[in-house]
Each structure stands twice: as structure tokens, then as C-alpha cells.
C-alpha positions as CSV (number, residue, x, y, z in Angstrom):
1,X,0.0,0.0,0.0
2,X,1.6,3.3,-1.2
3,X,1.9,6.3,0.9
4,X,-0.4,8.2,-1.5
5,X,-3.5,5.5,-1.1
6,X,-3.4,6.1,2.7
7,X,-3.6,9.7,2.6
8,X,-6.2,9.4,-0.1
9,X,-8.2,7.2,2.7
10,X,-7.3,9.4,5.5
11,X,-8.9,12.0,3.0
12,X,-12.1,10.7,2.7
13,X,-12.4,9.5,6.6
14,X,-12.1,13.1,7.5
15,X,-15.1,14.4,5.0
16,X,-17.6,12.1,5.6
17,X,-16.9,13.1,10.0
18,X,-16.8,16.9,9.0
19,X,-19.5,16.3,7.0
20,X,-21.6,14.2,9.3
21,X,-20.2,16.4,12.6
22,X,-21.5,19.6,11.2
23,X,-25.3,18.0,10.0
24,X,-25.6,17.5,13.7
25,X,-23.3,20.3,15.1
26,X,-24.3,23.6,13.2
27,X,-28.0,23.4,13.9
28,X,-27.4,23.0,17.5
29,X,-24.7,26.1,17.5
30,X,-27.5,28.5,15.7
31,X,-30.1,27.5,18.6
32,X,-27.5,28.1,21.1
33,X,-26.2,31.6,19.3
34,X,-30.4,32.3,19.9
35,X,-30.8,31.6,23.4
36,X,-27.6,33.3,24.0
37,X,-29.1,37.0,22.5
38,X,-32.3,35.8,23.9
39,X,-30.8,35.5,27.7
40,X,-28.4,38.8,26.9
41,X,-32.1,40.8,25.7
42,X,-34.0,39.8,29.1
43,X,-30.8,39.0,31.1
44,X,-32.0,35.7,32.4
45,X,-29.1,33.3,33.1
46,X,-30.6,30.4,33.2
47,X,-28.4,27.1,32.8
48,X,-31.1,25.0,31.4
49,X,-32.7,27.6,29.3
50,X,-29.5,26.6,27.0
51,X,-29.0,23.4,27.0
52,X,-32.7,22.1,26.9
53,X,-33.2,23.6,23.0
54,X,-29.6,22.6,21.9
55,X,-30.6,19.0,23.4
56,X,-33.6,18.9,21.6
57,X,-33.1,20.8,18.1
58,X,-30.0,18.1,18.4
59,X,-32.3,15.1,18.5
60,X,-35.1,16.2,15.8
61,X,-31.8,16.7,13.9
62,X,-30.9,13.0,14.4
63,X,-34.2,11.9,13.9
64,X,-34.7,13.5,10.4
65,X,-31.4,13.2,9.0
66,X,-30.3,9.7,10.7
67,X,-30.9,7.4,7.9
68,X,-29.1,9.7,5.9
69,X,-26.0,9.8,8.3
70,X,-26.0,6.2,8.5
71,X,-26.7,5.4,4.8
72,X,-23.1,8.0,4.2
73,X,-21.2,5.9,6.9
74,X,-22.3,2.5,5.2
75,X,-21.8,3.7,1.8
76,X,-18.1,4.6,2.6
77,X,-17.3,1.4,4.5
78,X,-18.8,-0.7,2.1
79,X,-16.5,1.5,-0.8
80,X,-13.3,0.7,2.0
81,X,-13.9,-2.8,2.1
82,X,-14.3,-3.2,-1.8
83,X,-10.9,-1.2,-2.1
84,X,-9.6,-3.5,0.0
85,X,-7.7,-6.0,-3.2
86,X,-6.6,-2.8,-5.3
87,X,-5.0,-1.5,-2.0
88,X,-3.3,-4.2,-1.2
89,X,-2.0,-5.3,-4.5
């Protein structure tokens, strides 16, 4: 295995995570970046009044766009494991 197919699989690893971190991860910083001018405009400092909608926004994310997620994740392991006899030679 050459130098240039591990970096090429390293490559791809780290889109699909960035890609499948920041489906779950962006939604969930917009609520917070809300509650956070919402708190500063009526200065409540609530702990739960922030973590309760990233919690949940975080779950209907997960719930609409699992299948997807999960369909990207088995799409690129079953490409890895059918790479598997060109990588190795």
C-alpha cells in the first residue's frame, strides 16, 4: 500500500466526520447563538434555558437526518472494504 492510497483514505475519513459532525453540530450552535441573545435581551441566566433547546433541536436533527447519516457511513465502509484487493495489490 503506497503512501499516496493512505492519505487518499485518510482523505475521505475526515469528510464524511466533518460532514456528518457539522449536520448534527451547526444546527445546534445556531439554537445556542439564539438563546444566547435571547438570555443577553432579558438577562436571564438560566443554565437549562441553553442546553434544553440545543438538546432537543439536536435530537429532531438525528431523527430526520439519521438514515441519511447512517446510509453516508455505510456507503463509505462498504466503498473501504471493496478497495480492500486494489490497496493491497
Amino acid at each position: 500500500m503506497a503512501p499516496q492510497d493512505v492519505l487518499q483514505i485518510m482523505q475521505s475519513a475526515l469528510h464524511v466526520i466533518i460532514l456528518m459532525v457539522s449536520v448534527v453540530l451547526l444546527p445546534a450552535l445556531g439554537v445556542g447563538l439564539l438563546v444566547s441573545m435571547f438570555q443577553a435581551a432579558t438577562q436571564i441566566n438560566e443554565q437549562t434555558l441553553s442546553f434544553i433547546p440545543k438538546l432537543l433541536i439536536t435530537l429532531m436533527v438525528l431523527a430526520f437526518a439519521g438514515s441519511w447519516l447512517l446510509d453516508m457511513l455505510v456507503n463509505y465502509t462498504t466503498q473501504l472494504y471493496q478497495n480492500i484487493p486494489y490497496a493491497i495489490g
